[in-house]
VOLUMLO-726354 format. One record per residue (C-alpha): residue number from 0; residue in three letters; chain; x, y, z. Coordinates in steps of 0.5 Angstrom, whole numbers, plus 500, padded with zeros to 3 digits. Each point is the difference from the previous one (the first is absolute). Layout:
<sites>
{NUM; 'ALA'; 'A'; {X; Y; Z}}
...
</sites>
This chain:
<sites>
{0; 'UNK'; 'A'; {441; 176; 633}}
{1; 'UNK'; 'A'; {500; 494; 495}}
{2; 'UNK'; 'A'; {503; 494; 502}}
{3; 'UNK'; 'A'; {505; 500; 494}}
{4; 'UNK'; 'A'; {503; 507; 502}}
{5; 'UNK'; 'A'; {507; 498; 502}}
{6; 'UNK'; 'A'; {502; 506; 505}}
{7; 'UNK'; 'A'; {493; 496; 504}}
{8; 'UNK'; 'A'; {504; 493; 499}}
{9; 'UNK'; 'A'; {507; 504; 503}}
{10; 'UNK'; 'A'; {497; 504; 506}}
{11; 'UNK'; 'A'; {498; 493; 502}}
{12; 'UNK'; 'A'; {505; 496; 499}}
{13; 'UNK'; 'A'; {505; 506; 504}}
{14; 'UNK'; 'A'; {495; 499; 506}}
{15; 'UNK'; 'A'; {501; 493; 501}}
{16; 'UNK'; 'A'; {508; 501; 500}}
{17; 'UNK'; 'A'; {499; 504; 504}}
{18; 'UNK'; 'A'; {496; 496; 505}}
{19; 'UNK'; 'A'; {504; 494; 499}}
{20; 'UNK'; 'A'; {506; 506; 502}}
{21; 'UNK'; 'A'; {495; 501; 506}}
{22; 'UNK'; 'A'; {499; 493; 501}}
{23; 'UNK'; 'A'; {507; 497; 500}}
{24; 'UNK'; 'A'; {503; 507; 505}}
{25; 'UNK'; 'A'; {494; 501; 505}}
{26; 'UNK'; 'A'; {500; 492; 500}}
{27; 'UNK'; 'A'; {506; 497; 500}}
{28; 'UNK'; 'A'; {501; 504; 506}}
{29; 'UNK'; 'A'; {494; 498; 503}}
{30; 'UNK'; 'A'; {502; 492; 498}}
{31; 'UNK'; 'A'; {508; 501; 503}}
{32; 'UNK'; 'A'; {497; 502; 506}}
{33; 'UNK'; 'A'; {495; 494; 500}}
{34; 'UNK'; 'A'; {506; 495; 499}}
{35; 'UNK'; 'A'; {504; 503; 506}}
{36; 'UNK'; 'A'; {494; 497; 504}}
{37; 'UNK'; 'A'; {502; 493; 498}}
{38; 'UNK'; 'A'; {503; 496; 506}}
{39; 'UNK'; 'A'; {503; 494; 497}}
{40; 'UNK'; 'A'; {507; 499; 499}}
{41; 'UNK'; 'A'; {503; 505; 494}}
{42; 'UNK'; 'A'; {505; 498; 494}}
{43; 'UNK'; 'A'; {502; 506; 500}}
{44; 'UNK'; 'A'; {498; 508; 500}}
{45; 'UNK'; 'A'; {492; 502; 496}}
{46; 'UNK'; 'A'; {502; 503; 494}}
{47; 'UNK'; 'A'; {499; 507; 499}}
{48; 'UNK'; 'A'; {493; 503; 497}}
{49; 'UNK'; 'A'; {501; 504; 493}}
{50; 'UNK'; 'A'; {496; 506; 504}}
{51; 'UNK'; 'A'; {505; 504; 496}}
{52; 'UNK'; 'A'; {499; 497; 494}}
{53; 'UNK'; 'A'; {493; 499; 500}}
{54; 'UNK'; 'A'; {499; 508; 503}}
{55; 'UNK'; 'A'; {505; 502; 494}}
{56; 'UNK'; 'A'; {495; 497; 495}}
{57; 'UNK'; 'A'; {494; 503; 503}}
{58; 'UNK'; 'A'; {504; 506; 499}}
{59; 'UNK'; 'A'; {501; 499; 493}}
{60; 'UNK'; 'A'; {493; 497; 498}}
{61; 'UNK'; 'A'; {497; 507; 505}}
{62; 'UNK'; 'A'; {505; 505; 495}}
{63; 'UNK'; 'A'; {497; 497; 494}}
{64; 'UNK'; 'A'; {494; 500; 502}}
{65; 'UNK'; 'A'; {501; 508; 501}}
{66; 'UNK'; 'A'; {503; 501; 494}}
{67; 'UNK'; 'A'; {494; 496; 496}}
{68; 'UNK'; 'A'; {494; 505; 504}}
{69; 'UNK'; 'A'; {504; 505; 497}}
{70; 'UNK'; 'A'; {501; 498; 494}}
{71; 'UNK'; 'A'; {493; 500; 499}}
{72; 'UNK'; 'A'; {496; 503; 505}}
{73; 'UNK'; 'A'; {493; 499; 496}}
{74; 'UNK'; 'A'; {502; 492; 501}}
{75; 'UNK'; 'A'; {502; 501; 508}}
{76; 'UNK'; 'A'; {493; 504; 501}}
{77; 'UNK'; 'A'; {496; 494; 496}}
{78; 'UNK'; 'A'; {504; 495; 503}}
{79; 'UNK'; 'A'; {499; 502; 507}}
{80; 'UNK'; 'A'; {492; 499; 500}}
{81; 'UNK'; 'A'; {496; 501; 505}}
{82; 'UNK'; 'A'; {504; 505; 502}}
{83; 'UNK'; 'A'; {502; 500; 508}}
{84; 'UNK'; 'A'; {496; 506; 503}}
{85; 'UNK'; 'A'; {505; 506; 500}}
{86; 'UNK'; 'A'; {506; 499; 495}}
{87; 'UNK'; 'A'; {498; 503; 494}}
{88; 'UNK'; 'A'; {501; 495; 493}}
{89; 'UNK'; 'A'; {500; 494; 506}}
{90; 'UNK'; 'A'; {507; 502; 502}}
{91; 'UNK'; 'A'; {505; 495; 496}}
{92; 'UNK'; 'A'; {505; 504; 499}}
{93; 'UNK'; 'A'; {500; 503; 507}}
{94; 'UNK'; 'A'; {500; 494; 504}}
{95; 'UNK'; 'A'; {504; 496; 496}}
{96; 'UNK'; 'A'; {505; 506; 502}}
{97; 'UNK'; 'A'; {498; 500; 506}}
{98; 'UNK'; 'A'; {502; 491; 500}}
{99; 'UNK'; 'A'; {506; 502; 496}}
{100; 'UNK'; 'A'; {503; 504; 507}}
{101; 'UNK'; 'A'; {498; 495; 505}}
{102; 'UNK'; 'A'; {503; 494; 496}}
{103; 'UNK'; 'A'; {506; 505; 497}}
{104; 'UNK'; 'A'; {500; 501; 509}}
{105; 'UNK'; 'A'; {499; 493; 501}}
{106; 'UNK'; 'A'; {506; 498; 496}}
{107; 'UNK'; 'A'; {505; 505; 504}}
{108; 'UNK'; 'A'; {498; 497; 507}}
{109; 'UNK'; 'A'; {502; 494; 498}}
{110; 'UNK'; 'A'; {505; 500; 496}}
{111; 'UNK'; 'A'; {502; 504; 508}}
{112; 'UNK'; 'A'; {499; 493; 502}}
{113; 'UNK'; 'A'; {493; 503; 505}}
{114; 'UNK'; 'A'; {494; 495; 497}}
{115; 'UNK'; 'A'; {495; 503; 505}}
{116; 'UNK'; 'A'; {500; 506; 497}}
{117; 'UNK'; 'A'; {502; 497; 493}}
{118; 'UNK'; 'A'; {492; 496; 502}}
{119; 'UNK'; 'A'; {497; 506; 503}}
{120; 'UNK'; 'A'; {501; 504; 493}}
{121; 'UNK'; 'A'; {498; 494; 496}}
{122; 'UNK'; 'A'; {493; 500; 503}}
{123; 'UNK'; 'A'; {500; 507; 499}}
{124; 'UNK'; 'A'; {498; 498; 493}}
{125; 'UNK'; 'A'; {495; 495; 502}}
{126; 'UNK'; 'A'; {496; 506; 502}}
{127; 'UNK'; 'A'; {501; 504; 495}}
{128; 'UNK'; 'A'; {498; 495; 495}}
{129; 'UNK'; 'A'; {494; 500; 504}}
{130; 'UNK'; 'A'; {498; 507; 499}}
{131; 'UNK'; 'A'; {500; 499; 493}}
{132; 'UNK'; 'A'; {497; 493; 499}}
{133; 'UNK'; 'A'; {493; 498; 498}}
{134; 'UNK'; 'A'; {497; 499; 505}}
{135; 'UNK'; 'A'; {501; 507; 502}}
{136; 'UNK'; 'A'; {498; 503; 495}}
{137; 'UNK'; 'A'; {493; 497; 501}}
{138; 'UNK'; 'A'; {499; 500; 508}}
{139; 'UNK'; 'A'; {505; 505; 502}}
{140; 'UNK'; 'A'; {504; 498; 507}}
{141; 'UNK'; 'A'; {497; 494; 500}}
{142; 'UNK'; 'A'; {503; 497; 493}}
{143; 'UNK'; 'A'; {507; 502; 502}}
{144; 'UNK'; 'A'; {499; 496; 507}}
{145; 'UNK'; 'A'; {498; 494; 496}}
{146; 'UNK'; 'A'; {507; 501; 495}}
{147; 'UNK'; 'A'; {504; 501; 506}}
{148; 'UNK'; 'A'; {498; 493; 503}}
{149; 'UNK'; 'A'; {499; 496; 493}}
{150; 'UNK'; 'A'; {507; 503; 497}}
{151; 'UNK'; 'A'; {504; 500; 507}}
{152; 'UNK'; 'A'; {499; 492; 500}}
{153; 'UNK'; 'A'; {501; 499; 493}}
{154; 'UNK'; 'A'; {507; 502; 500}}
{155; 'UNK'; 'A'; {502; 498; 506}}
{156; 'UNK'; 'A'; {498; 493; 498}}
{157; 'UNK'; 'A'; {504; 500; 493}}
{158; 'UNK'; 'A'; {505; 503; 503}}
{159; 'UNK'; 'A'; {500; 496; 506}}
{160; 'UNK'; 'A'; {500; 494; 496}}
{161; 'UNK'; 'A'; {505; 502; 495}}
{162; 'UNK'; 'A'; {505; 502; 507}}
{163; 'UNK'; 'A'; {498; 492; 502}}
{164; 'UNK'; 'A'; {502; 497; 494}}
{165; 'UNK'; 'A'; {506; 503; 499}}
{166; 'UNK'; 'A'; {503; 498; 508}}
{167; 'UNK'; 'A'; {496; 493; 499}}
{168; 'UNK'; 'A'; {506; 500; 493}}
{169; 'UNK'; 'A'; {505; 502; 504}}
{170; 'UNK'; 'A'; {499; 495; 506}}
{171; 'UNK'; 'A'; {499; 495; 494}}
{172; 'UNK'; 'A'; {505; 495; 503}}
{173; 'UNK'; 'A'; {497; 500; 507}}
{174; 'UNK'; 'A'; {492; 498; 499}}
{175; 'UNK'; 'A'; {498; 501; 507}}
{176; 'UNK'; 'A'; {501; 507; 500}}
{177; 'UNK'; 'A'; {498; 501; 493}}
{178; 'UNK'; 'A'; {493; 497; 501}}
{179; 'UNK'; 'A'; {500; 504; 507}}
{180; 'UNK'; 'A'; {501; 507; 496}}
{181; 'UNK'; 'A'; {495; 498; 495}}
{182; 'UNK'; 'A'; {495; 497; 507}}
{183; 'UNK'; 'A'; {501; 507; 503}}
{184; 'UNK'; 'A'; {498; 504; 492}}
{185; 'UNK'; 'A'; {493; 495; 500}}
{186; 'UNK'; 'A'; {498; 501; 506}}
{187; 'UNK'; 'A'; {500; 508; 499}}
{188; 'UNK'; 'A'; {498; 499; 493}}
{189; 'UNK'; 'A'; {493; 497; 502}}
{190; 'UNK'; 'A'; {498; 506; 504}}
{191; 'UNK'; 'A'; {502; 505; 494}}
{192; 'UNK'; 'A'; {496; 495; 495}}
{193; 'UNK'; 'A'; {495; 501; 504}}
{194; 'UNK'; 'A'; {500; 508; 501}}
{195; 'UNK'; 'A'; {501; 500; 492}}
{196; 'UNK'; 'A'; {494; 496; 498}}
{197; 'UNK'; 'A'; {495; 504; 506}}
{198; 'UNK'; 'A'; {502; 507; 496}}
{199; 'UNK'; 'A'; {500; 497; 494}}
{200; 'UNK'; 'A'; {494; 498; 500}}
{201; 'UNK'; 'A'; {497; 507; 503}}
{202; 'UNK'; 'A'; {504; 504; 496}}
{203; 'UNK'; 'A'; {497; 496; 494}}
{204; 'UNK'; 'A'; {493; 502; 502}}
{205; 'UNK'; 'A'; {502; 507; 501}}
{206; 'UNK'; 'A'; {503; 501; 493}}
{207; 'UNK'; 'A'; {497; 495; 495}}
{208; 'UNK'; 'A'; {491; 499; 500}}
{209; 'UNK'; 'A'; {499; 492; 500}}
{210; 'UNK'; 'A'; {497; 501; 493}}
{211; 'UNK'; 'A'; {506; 504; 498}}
{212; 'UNK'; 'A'; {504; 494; 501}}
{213; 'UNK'; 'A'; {501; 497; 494}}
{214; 'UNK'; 'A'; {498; 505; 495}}
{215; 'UNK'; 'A'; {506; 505; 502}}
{216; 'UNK'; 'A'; {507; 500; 499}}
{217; 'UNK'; 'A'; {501; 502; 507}}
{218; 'UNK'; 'A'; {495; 493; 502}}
{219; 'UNK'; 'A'; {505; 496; 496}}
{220; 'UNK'; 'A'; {507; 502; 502}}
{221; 'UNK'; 'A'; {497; 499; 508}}
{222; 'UNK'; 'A'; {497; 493; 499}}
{223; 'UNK'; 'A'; {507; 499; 497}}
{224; 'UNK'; 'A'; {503; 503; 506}}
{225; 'UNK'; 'A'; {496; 495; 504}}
{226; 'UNK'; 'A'; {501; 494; 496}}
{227; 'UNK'; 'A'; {508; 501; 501}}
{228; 'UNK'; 'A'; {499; 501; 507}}
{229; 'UNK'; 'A'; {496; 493; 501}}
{230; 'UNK'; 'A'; {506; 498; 497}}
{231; 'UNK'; 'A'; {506; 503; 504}}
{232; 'UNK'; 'A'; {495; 498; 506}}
{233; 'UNK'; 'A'; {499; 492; 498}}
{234; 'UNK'; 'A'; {508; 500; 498}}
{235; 'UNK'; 'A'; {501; 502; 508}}
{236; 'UNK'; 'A'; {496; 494; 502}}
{237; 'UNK'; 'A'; {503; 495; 495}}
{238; 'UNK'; 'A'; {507; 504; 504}}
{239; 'UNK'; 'A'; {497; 498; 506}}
{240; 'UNK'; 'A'; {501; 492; 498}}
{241; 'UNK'; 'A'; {507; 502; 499}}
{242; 'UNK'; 'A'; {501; 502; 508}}
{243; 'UNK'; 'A'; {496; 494; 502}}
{244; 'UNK'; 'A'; {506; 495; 496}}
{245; 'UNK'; 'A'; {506; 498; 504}}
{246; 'UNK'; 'A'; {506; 506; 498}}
{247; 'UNK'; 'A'; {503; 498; 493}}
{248; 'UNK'; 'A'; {506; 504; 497}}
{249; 'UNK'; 'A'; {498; 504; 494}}
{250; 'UNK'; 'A'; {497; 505; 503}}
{251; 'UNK'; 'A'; {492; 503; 500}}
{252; 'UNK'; 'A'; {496; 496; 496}}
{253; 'UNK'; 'A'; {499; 502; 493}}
{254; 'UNK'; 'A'; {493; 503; 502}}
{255; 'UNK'; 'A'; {501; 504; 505}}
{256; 'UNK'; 'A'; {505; 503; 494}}
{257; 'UNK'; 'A'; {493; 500; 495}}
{258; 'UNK'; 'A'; {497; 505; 506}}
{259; 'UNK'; 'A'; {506; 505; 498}}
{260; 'UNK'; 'A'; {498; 501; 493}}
{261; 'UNK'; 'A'; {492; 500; 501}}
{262; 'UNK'; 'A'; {501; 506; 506}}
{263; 'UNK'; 'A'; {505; 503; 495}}
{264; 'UNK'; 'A'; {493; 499; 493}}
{265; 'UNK'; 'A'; {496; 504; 506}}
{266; 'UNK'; 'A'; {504; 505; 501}}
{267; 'UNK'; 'A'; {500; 502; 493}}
{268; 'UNK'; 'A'; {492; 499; 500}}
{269; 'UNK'; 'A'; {500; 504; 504}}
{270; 'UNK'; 'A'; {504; 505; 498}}
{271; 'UNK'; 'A'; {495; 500; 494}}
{272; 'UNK'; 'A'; {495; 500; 504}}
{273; 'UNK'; 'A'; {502; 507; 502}}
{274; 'UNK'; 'A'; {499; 504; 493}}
{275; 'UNK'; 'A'; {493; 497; 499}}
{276; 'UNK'; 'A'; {494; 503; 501}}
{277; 'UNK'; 'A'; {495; 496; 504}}
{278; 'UNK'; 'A'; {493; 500; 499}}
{279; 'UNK'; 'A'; {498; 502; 507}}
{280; 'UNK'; 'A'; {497; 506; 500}}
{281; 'UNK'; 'A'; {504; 506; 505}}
{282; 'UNK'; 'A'; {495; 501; 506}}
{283; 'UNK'; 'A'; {501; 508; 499}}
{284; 'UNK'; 'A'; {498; 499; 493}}
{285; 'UNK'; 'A'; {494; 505; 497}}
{286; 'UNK'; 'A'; {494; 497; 498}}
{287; 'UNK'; 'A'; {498; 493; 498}}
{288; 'UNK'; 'A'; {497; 494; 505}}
{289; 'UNK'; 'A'; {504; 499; 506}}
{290; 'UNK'; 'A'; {504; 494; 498}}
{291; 'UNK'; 'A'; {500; 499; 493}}
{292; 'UNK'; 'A'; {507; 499; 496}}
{293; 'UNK'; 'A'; {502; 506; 497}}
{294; 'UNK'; 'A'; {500; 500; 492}}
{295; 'UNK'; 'A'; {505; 506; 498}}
{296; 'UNK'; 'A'; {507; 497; 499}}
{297; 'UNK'; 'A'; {501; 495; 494}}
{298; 'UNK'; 'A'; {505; 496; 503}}
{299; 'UNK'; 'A'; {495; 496; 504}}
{300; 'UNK'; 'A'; {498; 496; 494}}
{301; 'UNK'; 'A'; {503; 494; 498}}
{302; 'UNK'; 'A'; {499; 501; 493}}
{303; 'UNK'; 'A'; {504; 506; 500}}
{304; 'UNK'; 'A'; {504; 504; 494}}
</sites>
């Protein structure tokens, strides 16, 4: 699928809004529920997480996304290479199907005011982005494990930071417990860097041949996506000096904001990420030496038109 094909630049950016839509509910629920843990004393009460708003835009981004692959299922089939083992033409529009219910579900417990089944259902997406993903359709079961613990972290981390930014604002005029609500998001953040970067890497490895790296246009958009990654992380660690400073009015630190908008690019990438082919070659493919890139999709290359 050449690179210039508008619907490839569409179905991209309609997974990363629903990402962020993921990011912003299952995280924000997961960041309130950290901010509850801080001890000091409180300004006021934690605003409420936009779980209903981000679940309500993971349902819009899943609609679109079920109407692009039926709108034109020779480019859903060419967009969801190597296909997972058991979907036929790799399963978008049925599992962007399946994450529109969960999140249309998601919405409704929660606008019931019950945000452990509201989290419940929104995980419920992570496993089936899992099944659809890269990594599963080159080693079954296993790539769909090492989804599942590279994009739960992610979006728990942007959508915690977003919840922590938005409490640290709201308690601007008390700095002692904003900086505690931004303390208690760098602790956990830190551990889910961690966990981000470790599944990074080996999916990487699984999807992307070391020679294939800078040759592909699957290679480029992953050291992109690495790169905003350092970034957003060495913004954490520059946000980190503002915790060390004497508390100021004025909330959290302009580079803590910075790290919102680097995580948000990352989710975008990703989402691009999803709709190209790597050049990692499915363990179950016929034929060929083990271990060399498949060179059957055009949408590889970085020339390509």
């Amino acid at each position: 699928m050449p690179l210039s094909t508008p619907a490839l630049w569409l179905t991209g950016v309609e997974r990363g809004l629903m990402f962020a839509g993921l990011a912003l509910a299952l995280g924000g629920l997961a960041g309130r529920g950290l901010a509850r843990q801080y001890k000091g004393p409180r300004p006021g009460p934690l605003p409420p997480p936009w779980a209903l708003r981000g679940a309500l835009a993971g349902l819009a981004a899943s609609c679109a996304l079920v109407v692009t692959a039926l709108a034109g299922p020779g480019l859903a089939a060419g967009l969801a290479q190597p296909a997972p083992p058991g979907l036929r033409s790799g399963g978008t529009a049925e599992i962007a199907a399946i994450e529109a219910v969960l999140f249309a579900l998601a919405a409704l417990v929660l606008w019931l005011r019950r945000p452990g089944w509201g989290a419940v259902l929104l995980a419920g997406v992570v496993l089936a982005e899992g099944i659809r993903s890269h990594p599963e359709g080159v080693i079954p079961v296993a790539g769909a494990l090492v989804t599942y613990c590279h994009l739960l972290p992610a979006v728990l981390w942007a959508g915690m930071l977003a919840y922590a930014l938005r409490a640290a604002i709201a308690w601007h005029g008390h700095p002692v417990a904003a900086q505690g609500i931004i303390r208690l998001y760098a602790t956990a953040a830190a551990w889910l860097f961690a966990l981000v970067i470790i599944t990074g890497i080996v999916s990487a490895l699984v999807l992307v041949p070391l020679h294939s790296l800078l040759t592909t246009a699957y290679g480029a958009f992953l050291i992109a996506k690495a790169v905003i990654v350092c970034v957003a992380a060495g913004l954490a660690v520059a946000g980190r000096r503002w915790l060390r400073r004497p508390a100021a009015p004025g909330g959290p630190a302009l580079v803590t904001r910075l790290e919102i908008c680097a995580l948000a690019a990352v989710l975008v990438i990703t989402g691009i990420l999803t709709v190209l082919t790597p050049p990692a070659k499915p363990s179950s493919a016929p034929g060929g030496p083990p271990g060399q890139a498949a060179l059957q999709h055009p949408a590889r290359v970085l020339d390509s038109r």
